[in-house]
N, CA, C and O atoms as a printed pandas DataFrame, in Angstrom:
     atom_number atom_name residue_name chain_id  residue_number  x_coord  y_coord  z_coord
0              1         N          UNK        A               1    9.220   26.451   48.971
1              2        CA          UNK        A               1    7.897   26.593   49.525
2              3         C          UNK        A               1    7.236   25.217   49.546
3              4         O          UNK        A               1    7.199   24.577   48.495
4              5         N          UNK        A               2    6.787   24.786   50.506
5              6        CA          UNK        A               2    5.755   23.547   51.044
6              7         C          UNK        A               2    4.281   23.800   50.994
7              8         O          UNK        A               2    3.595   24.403   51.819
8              9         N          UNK        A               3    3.836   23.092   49.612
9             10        CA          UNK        A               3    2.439   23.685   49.539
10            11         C          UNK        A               3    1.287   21.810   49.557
11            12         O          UNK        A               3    1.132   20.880   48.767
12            13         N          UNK        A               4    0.966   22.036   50.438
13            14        CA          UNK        A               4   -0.055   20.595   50.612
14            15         C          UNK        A               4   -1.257   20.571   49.940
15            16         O          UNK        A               4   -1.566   21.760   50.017
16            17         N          UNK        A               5   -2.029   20.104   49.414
17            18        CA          UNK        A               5   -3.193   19.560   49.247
18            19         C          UNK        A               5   -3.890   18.130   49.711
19            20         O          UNK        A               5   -3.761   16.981   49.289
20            21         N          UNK        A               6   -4.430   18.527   50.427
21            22        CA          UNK        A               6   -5.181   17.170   51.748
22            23         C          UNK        A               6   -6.822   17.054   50.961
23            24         O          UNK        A               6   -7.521   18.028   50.679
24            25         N          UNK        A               7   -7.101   15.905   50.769
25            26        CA          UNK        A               7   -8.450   15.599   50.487
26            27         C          UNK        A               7   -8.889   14.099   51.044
27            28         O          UNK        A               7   -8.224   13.174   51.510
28            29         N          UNK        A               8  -10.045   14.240   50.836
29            30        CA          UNK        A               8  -10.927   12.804   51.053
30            31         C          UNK        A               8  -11.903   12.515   49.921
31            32         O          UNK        A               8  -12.625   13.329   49.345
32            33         N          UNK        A               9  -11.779   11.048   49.682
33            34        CA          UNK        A               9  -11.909   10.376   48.131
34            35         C          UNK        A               9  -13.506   10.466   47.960
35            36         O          UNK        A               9  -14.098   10.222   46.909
36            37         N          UNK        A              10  -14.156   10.892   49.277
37            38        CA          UNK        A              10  -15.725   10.304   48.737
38            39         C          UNK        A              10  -16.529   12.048   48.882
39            40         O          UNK        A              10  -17.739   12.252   48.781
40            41         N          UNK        A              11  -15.502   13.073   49.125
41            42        CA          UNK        A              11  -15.573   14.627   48.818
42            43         C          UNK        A              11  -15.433   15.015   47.413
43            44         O          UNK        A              11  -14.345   14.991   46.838
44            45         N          UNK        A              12  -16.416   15.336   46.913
45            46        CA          UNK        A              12  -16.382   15.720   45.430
46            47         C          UNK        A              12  -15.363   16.714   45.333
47            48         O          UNK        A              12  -14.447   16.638   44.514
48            49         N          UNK        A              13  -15.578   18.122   46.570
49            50        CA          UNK        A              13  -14.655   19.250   46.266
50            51         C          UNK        A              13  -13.835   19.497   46.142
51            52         O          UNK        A              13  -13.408   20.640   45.972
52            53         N          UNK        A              14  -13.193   18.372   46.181
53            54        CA          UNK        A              14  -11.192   18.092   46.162
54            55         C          UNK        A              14  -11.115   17.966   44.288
55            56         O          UNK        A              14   -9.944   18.008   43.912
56            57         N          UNK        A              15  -11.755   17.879   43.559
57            58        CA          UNK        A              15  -11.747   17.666   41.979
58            59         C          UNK        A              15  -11.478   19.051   41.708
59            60         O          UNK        A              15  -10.374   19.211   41.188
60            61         N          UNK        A              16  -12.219   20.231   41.920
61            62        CA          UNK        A              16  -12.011   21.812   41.670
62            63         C          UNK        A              16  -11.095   22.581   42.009
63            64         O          UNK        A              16  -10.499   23.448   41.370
64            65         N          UNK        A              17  -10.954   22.053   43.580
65            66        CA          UNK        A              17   -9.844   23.067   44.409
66            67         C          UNK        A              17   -8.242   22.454   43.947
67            68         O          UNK        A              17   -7.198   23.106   43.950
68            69         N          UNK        A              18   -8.387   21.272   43.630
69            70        CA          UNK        A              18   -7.257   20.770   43.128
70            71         C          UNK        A              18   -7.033   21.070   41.763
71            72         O          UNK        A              18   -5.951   20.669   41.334
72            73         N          UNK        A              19   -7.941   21.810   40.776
73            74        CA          UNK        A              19   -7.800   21.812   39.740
74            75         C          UNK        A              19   -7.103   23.322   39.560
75            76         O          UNK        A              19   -6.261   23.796   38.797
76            77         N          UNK        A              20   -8.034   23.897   40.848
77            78        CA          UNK        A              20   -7.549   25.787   40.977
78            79         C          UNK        A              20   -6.351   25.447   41.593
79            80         O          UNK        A              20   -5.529   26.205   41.077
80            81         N          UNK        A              21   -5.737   24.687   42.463
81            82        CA          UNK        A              21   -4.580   24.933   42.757
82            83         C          UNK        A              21   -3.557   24.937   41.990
83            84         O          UNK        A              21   -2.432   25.434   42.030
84            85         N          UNK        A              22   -4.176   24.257   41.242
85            86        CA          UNK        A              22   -2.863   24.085   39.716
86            87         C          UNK        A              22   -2.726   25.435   38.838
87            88         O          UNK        A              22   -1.782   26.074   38.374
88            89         N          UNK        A              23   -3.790   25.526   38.840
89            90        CA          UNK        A              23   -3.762   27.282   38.139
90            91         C          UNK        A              23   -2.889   27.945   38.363
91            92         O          UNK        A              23   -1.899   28.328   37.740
92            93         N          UNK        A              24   -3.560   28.185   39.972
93            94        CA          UNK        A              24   -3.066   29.251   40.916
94            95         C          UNK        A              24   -1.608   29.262   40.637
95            96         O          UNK        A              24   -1.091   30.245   40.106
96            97         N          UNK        A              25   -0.664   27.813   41.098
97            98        CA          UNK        A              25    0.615   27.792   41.229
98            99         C          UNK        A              25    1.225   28.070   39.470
99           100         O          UNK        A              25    2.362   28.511   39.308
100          101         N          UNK        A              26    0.424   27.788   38.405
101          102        CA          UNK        A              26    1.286   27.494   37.178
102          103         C          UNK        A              26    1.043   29.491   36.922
103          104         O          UNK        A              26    2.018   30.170   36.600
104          105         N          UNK        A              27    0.198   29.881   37.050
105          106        CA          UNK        A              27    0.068   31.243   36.547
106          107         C          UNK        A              27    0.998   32.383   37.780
107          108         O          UNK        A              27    1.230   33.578   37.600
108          109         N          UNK        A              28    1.386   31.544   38.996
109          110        CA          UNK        A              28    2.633   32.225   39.368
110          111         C          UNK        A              28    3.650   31.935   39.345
111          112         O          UNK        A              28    4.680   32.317   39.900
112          113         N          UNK        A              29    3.298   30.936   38.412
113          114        CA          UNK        A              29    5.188   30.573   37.884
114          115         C          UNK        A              29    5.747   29.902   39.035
115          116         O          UNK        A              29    6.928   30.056   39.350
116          117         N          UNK        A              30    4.832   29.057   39.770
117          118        CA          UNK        A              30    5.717   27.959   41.082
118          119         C          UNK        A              30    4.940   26.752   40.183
119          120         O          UNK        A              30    3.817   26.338   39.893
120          121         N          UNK        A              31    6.934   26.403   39.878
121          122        CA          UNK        A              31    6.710   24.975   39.146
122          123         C          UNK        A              31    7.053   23.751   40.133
123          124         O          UNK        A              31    6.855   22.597   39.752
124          125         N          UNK        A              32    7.560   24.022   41.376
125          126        CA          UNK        A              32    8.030   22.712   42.523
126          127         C          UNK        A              32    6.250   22.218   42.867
127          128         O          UNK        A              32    6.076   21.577   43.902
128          129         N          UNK        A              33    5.288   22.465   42.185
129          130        CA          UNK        A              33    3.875   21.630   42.585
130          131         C          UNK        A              33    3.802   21.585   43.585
131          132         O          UNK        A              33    4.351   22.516   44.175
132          133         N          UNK        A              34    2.996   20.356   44.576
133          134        CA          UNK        A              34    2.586   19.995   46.016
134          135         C          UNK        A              34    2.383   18.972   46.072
135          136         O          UNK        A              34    2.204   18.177   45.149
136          137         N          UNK        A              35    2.373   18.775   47.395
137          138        CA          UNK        A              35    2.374   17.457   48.183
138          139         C          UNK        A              35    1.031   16.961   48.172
139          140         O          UNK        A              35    0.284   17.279   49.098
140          141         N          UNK        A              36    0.584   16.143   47.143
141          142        CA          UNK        A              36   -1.325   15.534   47.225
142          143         C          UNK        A              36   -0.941   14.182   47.883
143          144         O          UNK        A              36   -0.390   13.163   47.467
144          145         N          UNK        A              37   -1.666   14.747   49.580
145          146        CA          UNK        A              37   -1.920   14.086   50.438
146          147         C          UNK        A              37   -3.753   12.998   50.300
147          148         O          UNK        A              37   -4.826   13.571   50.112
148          149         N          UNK        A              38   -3.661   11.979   50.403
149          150        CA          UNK        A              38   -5.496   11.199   50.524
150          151         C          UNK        A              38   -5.394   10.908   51.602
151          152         O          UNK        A              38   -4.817    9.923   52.063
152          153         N          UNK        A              39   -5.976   11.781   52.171
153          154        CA          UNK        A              39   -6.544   11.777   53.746
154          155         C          UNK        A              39   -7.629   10.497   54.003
155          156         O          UNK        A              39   -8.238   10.563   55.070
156          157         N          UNK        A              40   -7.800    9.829   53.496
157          158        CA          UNK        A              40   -9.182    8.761   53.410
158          159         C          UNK        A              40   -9.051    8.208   54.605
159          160         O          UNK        A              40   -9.856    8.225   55.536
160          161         N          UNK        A              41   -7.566    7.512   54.520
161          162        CA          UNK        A              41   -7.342    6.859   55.632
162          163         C          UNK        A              41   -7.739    7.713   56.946
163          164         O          UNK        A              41   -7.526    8.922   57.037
164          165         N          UNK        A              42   -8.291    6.998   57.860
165          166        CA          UNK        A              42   -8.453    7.756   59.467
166          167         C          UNK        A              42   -6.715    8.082   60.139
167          168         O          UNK        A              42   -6.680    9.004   60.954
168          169         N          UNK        A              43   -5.577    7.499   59.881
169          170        CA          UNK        A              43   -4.275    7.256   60.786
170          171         C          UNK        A              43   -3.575    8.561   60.271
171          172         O          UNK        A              43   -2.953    9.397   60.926
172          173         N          UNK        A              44   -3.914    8.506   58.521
173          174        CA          UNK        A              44   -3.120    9.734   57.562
174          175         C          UNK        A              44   -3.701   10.753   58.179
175          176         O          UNK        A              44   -3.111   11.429   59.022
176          177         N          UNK        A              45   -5.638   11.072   57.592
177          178        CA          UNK        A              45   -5.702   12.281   58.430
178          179         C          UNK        A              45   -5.363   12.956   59.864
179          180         O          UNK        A              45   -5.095   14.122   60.152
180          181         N          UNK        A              46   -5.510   11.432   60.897
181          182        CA          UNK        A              46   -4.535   12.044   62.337
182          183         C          UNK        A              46   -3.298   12.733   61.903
183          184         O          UNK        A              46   -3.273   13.958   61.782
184          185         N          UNK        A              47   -2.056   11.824   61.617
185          186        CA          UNK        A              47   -1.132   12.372   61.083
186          187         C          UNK        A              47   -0.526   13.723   60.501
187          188         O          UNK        A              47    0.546   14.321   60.598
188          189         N          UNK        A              48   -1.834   13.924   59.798
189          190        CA          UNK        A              48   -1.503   15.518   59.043
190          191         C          UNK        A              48   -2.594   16.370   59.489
191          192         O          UNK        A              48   -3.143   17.248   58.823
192          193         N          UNK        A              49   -2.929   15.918   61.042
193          194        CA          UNK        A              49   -3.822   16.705   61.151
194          195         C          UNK        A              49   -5.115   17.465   59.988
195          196         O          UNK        A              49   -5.255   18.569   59.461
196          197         N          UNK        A              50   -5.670   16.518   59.987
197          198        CA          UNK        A              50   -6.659   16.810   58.183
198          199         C          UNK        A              50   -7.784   17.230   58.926
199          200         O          UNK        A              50   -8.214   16.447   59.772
200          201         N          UNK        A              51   -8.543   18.717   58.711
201          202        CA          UNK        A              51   -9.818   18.991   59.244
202          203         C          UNK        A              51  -10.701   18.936   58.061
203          204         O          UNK        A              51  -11.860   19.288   58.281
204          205         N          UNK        A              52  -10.445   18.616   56.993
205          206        CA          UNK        A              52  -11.504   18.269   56.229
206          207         C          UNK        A              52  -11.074   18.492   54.428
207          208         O          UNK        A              52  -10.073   19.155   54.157
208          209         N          UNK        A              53  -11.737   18.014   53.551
209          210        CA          UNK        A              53  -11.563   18.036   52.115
210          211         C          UNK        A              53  -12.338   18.810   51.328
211          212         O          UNK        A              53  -13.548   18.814   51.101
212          213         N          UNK        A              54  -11.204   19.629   50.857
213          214        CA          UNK        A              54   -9.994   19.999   50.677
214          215         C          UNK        A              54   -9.638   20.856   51.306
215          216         O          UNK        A              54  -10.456   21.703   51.664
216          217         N          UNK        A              55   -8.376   20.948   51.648
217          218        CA          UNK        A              55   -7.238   21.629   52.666
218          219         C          UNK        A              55   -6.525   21.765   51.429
219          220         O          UNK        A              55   -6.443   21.045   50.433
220          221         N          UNK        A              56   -5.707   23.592   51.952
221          222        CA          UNK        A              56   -4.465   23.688   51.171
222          223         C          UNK        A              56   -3.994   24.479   52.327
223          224         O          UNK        A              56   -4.513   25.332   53.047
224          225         N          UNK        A              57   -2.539   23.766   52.245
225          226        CA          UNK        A              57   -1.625   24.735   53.310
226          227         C          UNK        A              57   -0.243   24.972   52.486
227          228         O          UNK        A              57    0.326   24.114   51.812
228          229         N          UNK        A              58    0.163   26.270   52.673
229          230        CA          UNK        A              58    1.189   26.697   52.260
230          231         C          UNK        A              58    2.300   26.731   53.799
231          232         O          UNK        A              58    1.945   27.320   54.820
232          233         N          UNK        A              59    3.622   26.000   53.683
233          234        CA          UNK        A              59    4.087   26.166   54.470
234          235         C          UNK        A              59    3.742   26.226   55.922
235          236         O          UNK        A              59    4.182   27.097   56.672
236          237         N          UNK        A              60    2.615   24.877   56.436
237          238        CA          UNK        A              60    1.977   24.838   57.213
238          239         C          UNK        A              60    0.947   25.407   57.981
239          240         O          UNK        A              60    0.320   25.076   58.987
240          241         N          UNK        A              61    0.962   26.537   57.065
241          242        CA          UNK        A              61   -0.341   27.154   57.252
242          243         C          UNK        A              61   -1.340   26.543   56.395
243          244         O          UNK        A              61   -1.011   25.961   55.362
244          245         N          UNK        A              62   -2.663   26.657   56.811
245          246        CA          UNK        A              62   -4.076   26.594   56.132
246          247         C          UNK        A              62   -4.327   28.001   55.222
247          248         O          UNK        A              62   -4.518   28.956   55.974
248          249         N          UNK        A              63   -4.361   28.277   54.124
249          250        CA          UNK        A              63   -4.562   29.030   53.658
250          251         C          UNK        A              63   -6.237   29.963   53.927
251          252         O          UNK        A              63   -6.558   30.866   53.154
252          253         N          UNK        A              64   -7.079   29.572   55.043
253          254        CA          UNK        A              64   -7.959   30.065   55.306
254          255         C          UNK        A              64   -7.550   30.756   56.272
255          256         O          UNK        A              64   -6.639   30.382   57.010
256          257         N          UNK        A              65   -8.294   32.077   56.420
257          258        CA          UNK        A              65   -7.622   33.628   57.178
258          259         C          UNK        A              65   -8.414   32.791   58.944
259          260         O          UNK        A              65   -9.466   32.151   58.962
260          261         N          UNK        A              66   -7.618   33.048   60.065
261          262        CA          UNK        A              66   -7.903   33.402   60.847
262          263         C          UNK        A              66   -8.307   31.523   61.149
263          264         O          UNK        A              66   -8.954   31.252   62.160
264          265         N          UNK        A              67   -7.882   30.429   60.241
265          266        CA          UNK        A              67   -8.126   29.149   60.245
266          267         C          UNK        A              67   -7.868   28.840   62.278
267          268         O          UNK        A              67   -7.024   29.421   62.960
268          269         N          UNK        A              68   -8.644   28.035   62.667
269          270        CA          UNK        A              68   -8.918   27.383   63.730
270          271         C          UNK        A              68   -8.725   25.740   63.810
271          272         O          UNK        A              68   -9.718   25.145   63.392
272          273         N          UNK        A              69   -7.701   24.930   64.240
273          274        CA          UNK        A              69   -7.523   23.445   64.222
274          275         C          UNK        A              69   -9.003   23.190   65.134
275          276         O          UNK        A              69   -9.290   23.796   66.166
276          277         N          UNK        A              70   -9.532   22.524   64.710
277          278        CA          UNK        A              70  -10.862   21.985   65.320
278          279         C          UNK        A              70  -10.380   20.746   66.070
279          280         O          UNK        A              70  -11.155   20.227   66.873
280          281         N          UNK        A              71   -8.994   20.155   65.849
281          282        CA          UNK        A              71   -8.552   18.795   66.726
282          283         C          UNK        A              71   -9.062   17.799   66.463
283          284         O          UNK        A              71   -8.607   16.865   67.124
284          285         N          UNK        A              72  -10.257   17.385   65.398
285          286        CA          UNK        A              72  -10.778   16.392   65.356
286          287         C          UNK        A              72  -10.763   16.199   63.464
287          288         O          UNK        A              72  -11.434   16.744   62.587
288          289         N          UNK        A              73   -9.902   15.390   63.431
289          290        CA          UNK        A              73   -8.957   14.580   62.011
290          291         C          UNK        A              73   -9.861   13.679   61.380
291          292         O          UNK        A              73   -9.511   12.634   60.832
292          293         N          UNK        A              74  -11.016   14.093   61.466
293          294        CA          UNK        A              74  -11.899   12.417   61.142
294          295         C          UNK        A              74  -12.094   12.520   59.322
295          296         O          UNK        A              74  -12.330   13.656   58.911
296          297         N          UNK        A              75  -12.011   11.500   58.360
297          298        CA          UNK        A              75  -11.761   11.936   56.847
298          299         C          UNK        A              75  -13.307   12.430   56.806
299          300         O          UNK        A              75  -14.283   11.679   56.810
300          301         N          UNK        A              76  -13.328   13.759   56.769
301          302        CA          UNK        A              76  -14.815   14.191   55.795
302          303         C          UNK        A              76  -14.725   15.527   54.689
303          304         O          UNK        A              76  -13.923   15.883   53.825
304          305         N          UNK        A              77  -15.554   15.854   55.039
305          306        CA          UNK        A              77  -15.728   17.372   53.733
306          307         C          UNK        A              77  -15.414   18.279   54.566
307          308         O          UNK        A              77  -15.574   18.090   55.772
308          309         N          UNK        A              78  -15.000   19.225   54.161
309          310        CA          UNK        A              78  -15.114   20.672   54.707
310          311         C          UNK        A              78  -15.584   21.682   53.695
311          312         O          UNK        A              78  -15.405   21.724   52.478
312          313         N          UNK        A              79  -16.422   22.725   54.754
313          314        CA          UNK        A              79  -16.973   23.541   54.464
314          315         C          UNK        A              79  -16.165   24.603   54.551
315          316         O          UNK        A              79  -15.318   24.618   55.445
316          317         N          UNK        A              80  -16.293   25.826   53.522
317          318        CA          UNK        A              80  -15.747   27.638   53.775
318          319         C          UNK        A              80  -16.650   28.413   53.759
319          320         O          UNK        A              80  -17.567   28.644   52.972
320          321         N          UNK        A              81  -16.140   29.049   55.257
321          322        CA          UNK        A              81  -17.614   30.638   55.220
322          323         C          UNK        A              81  -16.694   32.180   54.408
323          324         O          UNK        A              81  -16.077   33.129   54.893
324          325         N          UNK        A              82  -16.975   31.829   53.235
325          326        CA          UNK        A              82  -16.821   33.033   52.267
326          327         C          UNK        A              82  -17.642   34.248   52.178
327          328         O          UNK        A              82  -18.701   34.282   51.552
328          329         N          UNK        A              83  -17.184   35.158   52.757
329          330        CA          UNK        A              83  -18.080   36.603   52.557
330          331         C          UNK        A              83  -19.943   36.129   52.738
331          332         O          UNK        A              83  -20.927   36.526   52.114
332          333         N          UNK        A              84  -19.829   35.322   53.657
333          334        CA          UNK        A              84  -21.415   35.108   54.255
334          335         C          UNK        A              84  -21.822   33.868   53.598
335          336         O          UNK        A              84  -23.012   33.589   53.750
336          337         N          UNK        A              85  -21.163   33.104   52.944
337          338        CA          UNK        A              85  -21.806   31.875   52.183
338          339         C          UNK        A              85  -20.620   31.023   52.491
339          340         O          UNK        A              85  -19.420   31.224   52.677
340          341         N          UNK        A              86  -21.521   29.866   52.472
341          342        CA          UNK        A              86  -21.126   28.491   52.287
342          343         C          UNK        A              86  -20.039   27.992   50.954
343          344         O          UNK        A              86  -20.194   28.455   49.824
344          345         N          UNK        A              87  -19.251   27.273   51.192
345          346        CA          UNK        A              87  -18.457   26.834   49.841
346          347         C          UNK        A              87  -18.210   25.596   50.429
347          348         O          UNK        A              87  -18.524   25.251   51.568
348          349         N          UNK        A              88  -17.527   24.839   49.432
349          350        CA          UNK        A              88  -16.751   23.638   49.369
350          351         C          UNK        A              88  -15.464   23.562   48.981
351          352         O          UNK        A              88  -14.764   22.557   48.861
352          353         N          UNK        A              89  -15.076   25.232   48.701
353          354        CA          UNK        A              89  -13.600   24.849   48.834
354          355         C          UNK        A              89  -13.185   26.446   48.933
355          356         O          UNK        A              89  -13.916   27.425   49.081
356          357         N          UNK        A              90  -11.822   26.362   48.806
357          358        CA          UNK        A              90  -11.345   27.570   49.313
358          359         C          UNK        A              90  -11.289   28.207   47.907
359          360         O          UNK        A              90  -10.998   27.637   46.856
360          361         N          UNK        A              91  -11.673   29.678   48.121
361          362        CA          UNK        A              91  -11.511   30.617   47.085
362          363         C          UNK        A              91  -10.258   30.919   46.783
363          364         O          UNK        A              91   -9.412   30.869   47.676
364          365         N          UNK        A              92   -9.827   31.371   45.188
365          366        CA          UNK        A              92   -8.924   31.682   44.555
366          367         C          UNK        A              92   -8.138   32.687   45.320
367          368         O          UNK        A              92   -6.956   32.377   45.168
368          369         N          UNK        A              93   -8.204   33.405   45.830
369          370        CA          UNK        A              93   -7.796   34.892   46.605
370          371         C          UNK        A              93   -7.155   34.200   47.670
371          372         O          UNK        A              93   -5.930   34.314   47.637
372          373         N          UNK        A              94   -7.742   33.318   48.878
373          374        CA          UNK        A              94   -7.162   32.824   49.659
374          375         C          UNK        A              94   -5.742   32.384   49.562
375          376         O          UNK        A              94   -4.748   32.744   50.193
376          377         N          UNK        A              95   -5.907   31.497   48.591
377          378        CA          UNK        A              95   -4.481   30.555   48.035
378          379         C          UNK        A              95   -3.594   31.829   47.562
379          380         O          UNK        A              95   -2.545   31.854   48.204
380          381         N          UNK        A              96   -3.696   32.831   46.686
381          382        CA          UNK        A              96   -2.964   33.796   46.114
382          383         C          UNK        A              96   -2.301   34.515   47.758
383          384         O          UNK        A              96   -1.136   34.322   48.106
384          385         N          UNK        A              97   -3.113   35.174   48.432
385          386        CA          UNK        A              97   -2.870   36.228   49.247
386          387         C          UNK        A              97   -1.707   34.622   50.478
387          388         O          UNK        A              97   -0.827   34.989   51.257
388          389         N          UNK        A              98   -2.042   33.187   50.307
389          390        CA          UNK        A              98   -1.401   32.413   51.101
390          391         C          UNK        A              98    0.493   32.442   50.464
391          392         O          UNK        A              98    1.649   32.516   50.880
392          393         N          UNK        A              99   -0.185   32.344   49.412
393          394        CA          UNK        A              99    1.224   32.393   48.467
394          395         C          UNK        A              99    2.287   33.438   48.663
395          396         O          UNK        A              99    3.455   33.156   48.930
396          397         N          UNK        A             100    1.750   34.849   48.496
397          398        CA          UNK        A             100    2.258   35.959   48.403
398          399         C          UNK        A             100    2.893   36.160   49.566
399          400         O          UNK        A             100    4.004   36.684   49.639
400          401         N          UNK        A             101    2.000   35.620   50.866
401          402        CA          UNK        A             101    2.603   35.836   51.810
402          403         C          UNK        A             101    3.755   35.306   52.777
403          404         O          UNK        A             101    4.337   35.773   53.757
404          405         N          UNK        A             102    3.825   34.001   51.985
405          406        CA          UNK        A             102    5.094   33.196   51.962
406          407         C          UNK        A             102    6.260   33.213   50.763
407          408         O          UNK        A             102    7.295   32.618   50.464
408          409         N          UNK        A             103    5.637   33.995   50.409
409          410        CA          UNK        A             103    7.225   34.706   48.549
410          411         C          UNK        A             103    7.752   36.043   49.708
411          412         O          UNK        A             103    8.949   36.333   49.696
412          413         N          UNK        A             104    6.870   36.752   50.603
413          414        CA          UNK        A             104    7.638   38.270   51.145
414          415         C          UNK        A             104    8.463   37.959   51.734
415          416         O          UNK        A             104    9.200   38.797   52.256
């Protein structure tokens, strides 16, 4: 399994979601970790197509449901619309239900 983590250095929210991703993966027992991508650079985020910090993709997916490439790679923050609110990073459930669905 190919699991990414994409951030940008001057995005606080990459400190948490990177901290839950570690969780996430150690409490399901996936010890191969991920790929921590620093999107800072403008060429990297083209490259990996980066829509914003923090990104987690499992197996090239974005672990956000119904995720949309916006096409525009520029290093900033990203926002999540969670059950009607705003976040700064992706919820725990996301990453699990991303996981699960690349273990079936």
């Amino acid at each position: 399994m190919n699991i990414e983590f994409l951030w940008f250095k001057d995005c606080p929210n990459h400190l948490q979601a990177r901290e839950l991703l570690r969780a996430v993966l150690q409490e399901r027992g996936i010890n191969d970790g991920f790929e921590d991508i620093d999107a800072t650079d403008a060429d990297v985020a083209a490259d990996h197509h980066f829509p914003g910090s923090p990104t987690v993709r499992v197996n090239g997916n974005d672990v956000e449901p119904g995720f949309k490439d916006p096409g525009d790679y520029t290093p900033r923050c990203r926002i999540y619309l969670v059950e009607g609110r705003f976040q700064g990073a992706p919820p725990r459930r996301w990453i699990e239900d991303a996981l699960e669905a690349e273990r079936a």
